[in-house]
Biopython code that builds the backbone (N, CA, C, O; Angstrom):
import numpy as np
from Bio.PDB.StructureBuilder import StructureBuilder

atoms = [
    (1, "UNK", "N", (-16.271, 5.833, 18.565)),
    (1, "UNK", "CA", (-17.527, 5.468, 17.950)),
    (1, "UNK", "C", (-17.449, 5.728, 16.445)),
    (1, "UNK", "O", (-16.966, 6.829, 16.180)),
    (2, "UNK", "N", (-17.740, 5.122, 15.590)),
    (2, "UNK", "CA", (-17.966, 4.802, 14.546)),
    (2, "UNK", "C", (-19.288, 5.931, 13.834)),
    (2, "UNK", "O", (-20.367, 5.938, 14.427)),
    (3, "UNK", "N", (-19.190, 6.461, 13.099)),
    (3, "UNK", "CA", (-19.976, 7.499, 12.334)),
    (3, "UNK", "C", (-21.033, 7.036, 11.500)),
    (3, "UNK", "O", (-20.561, 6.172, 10.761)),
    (4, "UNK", "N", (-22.192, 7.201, 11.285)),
    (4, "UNK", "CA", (-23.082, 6.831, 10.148)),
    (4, "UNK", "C", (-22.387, 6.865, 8.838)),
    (4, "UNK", "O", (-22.067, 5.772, 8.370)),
    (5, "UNK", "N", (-22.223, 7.479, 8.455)),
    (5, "UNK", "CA", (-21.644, 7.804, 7.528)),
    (5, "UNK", "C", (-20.436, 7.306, 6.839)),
    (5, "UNK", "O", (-20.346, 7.406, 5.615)),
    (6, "UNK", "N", (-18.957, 6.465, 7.971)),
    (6, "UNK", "CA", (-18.229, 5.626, 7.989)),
    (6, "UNK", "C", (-19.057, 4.307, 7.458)),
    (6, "UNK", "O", (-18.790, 3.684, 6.430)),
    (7, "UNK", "N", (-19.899, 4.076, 8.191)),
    (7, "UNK", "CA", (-20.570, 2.908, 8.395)),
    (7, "UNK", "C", (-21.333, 2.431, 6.814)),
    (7, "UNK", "O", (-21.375, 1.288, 6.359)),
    (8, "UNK", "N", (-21.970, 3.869, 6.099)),
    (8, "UNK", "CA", (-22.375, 3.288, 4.879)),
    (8, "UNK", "C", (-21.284, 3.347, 3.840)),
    (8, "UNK", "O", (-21.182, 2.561, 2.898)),
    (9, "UNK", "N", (-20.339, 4.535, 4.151)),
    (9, "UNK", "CA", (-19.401, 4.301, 3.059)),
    (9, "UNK", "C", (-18.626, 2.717, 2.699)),
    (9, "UNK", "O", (-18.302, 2.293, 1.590)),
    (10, "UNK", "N", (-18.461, 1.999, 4.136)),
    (10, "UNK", "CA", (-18.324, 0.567, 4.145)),
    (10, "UNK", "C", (-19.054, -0.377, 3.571)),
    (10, "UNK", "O", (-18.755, -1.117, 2.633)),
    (11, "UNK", "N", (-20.115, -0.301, 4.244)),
    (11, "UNK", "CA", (-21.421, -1.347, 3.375)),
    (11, "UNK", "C", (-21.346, -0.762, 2.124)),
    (11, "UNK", "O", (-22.017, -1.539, 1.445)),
    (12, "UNK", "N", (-20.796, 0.473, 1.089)),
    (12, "UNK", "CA", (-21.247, 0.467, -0.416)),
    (12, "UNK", "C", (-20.427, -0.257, -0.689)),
    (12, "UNK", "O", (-20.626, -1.182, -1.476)),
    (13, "UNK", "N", (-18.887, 0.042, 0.085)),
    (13, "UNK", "CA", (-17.470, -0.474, -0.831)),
    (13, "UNK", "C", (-17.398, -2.324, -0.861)),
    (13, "UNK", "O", (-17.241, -3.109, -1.795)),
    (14, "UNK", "N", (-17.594, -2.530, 0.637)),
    (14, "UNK", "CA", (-18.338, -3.958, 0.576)),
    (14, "UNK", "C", (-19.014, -4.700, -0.439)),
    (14, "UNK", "O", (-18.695, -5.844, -0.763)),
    (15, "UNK", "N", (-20.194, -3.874, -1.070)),
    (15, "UNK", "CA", (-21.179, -4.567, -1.940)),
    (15, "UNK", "C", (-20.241, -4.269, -3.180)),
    (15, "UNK", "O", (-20.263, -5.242, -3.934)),
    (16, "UNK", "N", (-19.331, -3.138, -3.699)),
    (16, "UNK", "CA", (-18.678, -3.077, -4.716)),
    (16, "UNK", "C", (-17.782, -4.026, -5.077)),
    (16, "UNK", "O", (-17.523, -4.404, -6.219)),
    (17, "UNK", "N", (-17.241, -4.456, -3.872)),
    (17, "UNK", "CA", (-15.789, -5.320, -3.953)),
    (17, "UNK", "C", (-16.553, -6.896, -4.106)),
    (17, "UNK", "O", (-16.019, -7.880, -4.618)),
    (18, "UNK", "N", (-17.591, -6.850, -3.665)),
    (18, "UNK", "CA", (-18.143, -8.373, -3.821)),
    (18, "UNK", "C", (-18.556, -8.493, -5.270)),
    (18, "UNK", "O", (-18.198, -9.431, -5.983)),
    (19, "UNK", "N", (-19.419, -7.377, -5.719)),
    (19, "UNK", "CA", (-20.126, -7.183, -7.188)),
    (19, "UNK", "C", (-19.321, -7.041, -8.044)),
    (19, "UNK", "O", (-19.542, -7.540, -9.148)),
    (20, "UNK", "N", (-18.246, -6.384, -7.821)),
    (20, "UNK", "CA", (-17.376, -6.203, -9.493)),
    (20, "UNK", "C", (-16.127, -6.380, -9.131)),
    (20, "UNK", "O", (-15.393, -6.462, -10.116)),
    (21, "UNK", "N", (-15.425, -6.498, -7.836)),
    (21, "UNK", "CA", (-14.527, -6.830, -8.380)),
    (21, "UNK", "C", (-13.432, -7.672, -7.378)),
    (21, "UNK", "O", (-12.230, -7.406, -7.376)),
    (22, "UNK", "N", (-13.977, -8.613, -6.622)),
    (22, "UNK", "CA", (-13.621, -9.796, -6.169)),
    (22, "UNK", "C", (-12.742, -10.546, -7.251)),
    (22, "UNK", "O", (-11.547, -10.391, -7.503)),
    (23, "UNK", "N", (-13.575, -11.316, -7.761)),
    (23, "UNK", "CA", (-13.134, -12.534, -8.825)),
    (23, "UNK", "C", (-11.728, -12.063, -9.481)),
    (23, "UNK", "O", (-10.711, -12.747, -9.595)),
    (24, "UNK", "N", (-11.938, -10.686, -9.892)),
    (24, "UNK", "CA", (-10.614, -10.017, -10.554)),
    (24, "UNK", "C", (-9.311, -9.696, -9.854)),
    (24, "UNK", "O", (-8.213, -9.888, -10.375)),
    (25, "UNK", "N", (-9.527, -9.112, -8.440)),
    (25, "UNK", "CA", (-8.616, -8.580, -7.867)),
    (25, "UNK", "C", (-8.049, -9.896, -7.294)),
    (25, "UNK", "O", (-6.836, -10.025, -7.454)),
    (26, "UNK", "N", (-8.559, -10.693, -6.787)),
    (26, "UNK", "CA", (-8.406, -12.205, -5.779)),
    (26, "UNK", "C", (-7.706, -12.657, -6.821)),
    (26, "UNK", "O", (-6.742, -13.227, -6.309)),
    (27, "UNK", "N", (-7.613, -12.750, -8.133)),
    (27, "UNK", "CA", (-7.057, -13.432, -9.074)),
    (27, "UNK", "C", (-5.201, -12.779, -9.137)),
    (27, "UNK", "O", (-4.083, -13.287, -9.058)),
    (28, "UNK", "N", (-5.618, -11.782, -9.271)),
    (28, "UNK", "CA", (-4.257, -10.956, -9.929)),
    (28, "UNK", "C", (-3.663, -10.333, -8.437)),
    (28, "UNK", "O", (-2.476, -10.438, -8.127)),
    (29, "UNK", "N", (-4.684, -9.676, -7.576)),
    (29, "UNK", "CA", (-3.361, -8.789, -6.975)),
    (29, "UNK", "C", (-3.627, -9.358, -5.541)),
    (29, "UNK", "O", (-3.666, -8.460, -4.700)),
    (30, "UNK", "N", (-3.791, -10.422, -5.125)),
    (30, "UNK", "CA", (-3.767, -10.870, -3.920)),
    (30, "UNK", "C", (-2.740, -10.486, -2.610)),
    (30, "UNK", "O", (-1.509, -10.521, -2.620)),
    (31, "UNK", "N", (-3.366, -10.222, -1.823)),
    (31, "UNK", "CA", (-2.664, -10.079, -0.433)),
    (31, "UNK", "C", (-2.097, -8.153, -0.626)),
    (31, "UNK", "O", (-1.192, -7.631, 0.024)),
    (32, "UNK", "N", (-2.999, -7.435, -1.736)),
    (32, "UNK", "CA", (-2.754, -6.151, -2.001)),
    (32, "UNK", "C", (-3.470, -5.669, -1.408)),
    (32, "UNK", "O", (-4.194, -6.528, -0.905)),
    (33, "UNK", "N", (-3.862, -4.308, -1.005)),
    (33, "UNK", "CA", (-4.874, -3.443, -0.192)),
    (33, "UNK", "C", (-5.683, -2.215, -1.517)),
    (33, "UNK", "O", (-5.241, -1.163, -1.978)),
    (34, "UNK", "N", (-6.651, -2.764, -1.715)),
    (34, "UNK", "CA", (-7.655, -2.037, -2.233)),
    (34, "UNK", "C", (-8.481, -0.805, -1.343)),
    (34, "UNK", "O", (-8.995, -1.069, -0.256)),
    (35, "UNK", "N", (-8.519, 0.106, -1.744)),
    (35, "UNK", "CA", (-8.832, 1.578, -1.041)),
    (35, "UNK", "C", (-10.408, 1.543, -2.429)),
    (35, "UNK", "O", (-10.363, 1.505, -3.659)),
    (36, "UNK", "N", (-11.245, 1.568, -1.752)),
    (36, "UNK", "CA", (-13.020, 1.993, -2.512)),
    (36, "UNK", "C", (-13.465, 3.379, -2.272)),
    (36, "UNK", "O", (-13.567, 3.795, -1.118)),
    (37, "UNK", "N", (-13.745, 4.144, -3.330)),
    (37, "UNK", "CA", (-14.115, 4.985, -2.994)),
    (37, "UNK", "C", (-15.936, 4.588, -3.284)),
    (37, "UNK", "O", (-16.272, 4.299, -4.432)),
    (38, "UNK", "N", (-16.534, 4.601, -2.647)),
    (38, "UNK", "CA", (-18.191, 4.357, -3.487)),
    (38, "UNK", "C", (-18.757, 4.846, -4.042)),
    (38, "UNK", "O", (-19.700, 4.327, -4.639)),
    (39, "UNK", "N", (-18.368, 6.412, -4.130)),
    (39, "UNK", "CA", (-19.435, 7.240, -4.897)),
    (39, "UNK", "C", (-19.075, 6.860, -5.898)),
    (39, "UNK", "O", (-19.884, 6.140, -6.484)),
    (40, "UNK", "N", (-17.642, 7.143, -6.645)),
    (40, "UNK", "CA", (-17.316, 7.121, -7.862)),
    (40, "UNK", "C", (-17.221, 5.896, -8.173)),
    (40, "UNK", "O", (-17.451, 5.570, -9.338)),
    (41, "UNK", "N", (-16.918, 5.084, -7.363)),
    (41, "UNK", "CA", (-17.054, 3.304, -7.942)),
    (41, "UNK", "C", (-15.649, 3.023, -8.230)),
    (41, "UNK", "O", (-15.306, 1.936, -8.695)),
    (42, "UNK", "N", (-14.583, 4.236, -7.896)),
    (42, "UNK", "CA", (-13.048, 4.319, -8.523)),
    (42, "UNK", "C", (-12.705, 3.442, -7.268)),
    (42, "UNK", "O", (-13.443, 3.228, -6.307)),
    (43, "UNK", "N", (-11.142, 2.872, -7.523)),
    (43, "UNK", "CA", (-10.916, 1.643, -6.776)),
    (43, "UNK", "C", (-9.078, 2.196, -7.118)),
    (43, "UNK", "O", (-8.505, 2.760, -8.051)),
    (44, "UNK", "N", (-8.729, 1.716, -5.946)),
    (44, "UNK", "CA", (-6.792, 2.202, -5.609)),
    (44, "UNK", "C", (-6.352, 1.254, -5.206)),
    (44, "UNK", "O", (-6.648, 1.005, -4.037)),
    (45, "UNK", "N", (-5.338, 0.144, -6.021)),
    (45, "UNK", "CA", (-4.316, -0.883, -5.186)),
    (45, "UNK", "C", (-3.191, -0.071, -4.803)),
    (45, "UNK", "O", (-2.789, 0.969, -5.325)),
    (46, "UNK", "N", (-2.694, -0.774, -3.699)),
    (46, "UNK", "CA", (-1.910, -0.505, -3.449)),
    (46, "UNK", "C", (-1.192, -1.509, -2.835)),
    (46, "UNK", "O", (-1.989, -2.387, -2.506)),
    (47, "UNK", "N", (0.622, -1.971, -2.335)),
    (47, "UNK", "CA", (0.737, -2.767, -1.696)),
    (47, "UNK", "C", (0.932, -2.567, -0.400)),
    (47, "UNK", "O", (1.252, -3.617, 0.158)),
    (48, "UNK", "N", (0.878, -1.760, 0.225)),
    (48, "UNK", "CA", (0.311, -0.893, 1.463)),
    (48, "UNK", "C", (-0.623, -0.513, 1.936)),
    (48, "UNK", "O", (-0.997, 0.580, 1.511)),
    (49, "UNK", "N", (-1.234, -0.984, 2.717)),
    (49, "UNK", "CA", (-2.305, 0.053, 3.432)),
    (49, "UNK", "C", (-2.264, 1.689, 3.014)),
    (49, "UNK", "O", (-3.002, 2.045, 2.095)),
    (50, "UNK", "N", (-1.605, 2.451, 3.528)),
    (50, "UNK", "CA", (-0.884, 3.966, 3.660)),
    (50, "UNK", "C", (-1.030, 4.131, 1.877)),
    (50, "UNK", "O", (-1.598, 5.069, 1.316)),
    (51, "UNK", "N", (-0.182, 2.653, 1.014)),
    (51, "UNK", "CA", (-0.337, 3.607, -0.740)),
    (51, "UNK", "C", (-1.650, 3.504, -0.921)),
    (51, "UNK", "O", (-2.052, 4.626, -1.228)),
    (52, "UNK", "N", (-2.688, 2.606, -0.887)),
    (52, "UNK", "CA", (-4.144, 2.203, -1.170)),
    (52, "UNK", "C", (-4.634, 3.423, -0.864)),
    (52, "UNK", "O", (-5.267, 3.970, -1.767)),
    (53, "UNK", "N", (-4.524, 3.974, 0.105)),
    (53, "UNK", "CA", (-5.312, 4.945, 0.697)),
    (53, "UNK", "C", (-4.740, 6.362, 0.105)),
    (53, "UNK", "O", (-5.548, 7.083, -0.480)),
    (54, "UNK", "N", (-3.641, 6.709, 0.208)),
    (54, "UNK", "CA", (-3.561, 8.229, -0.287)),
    (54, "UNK", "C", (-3.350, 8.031, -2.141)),
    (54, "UNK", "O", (-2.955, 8.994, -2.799)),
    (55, "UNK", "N", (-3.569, 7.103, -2.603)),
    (55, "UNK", "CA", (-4.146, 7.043, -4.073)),
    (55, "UNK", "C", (-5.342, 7.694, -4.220)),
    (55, "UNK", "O", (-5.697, 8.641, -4.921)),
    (56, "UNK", "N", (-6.091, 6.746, -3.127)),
    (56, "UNK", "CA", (-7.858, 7.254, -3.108)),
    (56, "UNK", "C", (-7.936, 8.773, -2.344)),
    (56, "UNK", "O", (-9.012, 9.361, -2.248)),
    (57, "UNK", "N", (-6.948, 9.212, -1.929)),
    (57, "UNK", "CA", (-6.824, 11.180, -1.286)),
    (57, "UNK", "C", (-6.823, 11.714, -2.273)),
    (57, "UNK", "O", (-7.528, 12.647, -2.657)),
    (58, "UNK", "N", (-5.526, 10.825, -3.086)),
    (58, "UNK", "CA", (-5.275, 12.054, -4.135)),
    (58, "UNK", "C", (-6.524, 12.179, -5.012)),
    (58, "UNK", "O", (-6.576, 13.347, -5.399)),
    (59, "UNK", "N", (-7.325, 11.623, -5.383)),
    (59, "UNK", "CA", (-7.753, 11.216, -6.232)),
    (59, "UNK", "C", (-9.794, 12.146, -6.157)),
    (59, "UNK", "O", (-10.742, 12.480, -6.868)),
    (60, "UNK", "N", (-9.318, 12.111, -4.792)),
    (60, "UNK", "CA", (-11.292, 12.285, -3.835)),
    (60, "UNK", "C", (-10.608, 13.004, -2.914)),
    (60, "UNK", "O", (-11.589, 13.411, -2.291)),
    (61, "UNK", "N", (-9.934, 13.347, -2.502)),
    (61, "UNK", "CA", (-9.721, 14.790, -1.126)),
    (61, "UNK", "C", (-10.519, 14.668, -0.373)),
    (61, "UNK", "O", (-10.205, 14.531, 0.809)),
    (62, "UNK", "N", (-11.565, 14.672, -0.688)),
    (62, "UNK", "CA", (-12.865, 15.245, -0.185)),
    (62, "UNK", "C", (-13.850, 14.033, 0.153)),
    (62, "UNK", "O", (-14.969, 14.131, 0.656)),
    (63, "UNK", "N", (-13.223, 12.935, -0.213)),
    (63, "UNK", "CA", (-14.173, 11.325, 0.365)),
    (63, "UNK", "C", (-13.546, 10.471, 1.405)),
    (63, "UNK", "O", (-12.334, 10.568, 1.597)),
    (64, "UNK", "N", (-14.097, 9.840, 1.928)),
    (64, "UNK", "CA", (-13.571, 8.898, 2.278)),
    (64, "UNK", "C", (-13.485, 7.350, 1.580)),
    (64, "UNK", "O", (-14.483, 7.064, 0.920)),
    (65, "UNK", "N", (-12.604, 6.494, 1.631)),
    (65, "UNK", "CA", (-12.307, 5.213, 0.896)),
    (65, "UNK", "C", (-13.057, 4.487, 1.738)),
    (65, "UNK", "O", (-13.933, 5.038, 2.404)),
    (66, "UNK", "N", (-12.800, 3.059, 1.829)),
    (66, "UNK", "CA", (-13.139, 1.872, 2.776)),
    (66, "UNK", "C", (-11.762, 1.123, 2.262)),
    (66, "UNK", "O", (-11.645, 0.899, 1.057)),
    (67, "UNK", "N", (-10.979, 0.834, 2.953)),
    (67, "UNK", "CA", (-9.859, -0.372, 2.182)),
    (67, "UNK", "C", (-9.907, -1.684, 2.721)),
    (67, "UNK", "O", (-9.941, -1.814, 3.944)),
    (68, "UNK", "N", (-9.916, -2.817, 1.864)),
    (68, "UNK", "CA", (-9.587, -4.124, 2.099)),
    (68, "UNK", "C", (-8.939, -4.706, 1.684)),
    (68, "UNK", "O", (-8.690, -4.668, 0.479)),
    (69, "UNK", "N", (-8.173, -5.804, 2.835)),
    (69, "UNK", "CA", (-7.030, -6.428, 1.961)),
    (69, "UNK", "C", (-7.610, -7.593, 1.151)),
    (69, "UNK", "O", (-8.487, -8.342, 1.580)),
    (70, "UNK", "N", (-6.972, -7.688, -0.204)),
    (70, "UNK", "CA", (-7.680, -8.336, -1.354)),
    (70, "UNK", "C", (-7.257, -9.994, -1.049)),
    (70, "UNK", "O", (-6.134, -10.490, -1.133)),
    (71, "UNK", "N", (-8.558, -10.671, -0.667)),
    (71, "UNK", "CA", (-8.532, -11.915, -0.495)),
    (71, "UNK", "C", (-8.300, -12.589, 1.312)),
    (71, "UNK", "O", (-8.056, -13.760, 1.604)),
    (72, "UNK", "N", (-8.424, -11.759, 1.997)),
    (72, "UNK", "CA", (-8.324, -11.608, 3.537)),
    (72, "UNK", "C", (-10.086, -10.579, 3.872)),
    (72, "UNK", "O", (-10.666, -9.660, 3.294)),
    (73, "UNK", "N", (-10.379, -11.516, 5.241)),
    (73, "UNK", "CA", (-11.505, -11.205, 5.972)),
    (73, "UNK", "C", (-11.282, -9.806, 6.606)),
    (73, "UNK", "O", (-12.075, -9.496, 7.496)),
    (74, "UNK", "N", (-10.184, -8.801, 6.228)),
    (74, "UNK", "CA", (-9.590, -7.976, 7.475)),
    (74, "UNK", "C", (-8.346, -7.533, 6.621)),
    (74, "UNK", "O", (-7.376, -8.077, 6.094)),
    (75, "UNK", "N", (-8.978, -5.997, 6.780)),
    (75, "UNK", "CA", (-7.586, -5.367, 5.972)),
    (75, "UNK", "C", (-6.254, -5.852, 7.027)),
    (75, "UNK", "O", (-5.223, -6.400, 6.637)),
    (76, "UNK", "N", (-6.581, -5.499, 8.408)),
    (76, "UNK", "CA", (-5.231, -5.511, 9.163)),
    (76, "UNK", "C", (-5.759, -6.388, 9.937)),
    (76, "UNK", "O", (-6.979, -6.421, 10.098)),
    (77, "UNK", "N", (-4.603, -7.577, 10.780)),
    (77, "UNK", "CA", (-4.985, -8.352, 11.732)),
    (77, "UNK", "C", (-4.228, -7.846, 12.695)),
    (77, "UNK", "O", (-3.238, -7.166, 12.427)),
    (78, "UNK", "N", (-4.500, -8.041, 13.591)),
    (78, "UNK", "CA", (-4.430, -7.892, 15.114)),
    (78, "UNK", "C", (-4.382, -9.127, 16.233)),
    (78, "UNK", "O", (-5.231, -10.018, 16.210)),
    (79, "UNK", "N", (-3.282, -9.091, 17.234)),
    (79, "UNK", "CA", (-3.126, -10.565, 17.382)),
    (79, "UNK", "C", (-1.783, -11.068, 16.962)),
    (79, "UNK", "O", (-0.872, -10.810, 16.175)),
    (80, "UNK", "N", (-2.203, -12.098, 18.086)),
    (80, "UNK", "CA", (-0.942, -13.853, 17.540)),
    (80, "UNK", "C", (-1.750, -14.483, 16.866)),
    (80, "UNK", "O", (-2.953, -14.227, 16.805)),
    (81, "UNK", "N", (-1.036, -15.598, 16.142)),
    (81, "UNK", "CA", (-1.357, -16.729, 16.003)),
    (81, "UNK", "C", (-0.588, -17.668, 16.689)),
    (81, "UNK", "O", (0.588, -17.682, 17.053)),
    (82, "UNK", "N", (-1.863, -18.736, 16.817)),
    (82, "UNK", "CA", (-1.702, -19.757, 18.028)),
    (82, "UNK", "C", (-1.693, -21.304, 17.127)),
    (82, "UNK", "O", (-2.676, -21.645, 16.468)),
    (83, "UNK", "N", (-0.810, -21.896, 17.193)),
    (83, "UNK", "CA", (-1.059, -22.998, 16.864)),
    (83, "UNK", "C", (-1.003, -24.252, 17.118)),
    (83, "UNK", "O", (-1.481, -25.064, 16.326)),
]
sb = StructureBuilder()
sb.init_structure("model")
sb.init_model(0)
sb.init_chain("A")
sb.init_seg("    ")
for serial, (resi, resn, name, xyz) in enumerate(atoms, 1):
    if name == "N":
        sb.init_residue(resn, " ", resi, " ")
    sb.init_atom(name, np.array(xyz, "f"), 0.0, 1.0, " ", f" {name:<3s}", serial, name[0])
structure = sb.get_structure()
């Protein structure tokens, strides 16, 4: 089960990545994994899942991130593809 608290840290990083910095990241670092932290509004590429994220450790210890992959519906997919 999923935590309150998981749940808004998502919806901030969500509204962050749409508000400031979509247009930018989709441009330049596509198919990279962005780690959000929301409080601070601080933001971690990485080209890994695993670097995105312990950027945003090192950085907040003490927060949790939200990561998405930049320009994909879904940091990680799961699944075939069928064609």
């Amino acid at each position: 089960m999923v935590s309150e608290h998981s749940i808004t840290v998502a919806g901030k990083a969500k509204v962050i990545y749409e508000e400031r910095l979509r247009a930018d990241l989709e441009s330049k670092h596509r198919d990279k994994f962005v780690a959000i932290e929301p409080d601070s509004g601080e933001f971690f590429i990485g080209s890994t899942y695993s670097e995105s994220v312990m950027a945003a450790r090192e950085a907040h210890p003490d927060q949790i991130s939200f990561v998405i992959r930049v320009g994909h519906d879904a940091a990680i997919h799961l699944g075939a593809m069928i064609n």
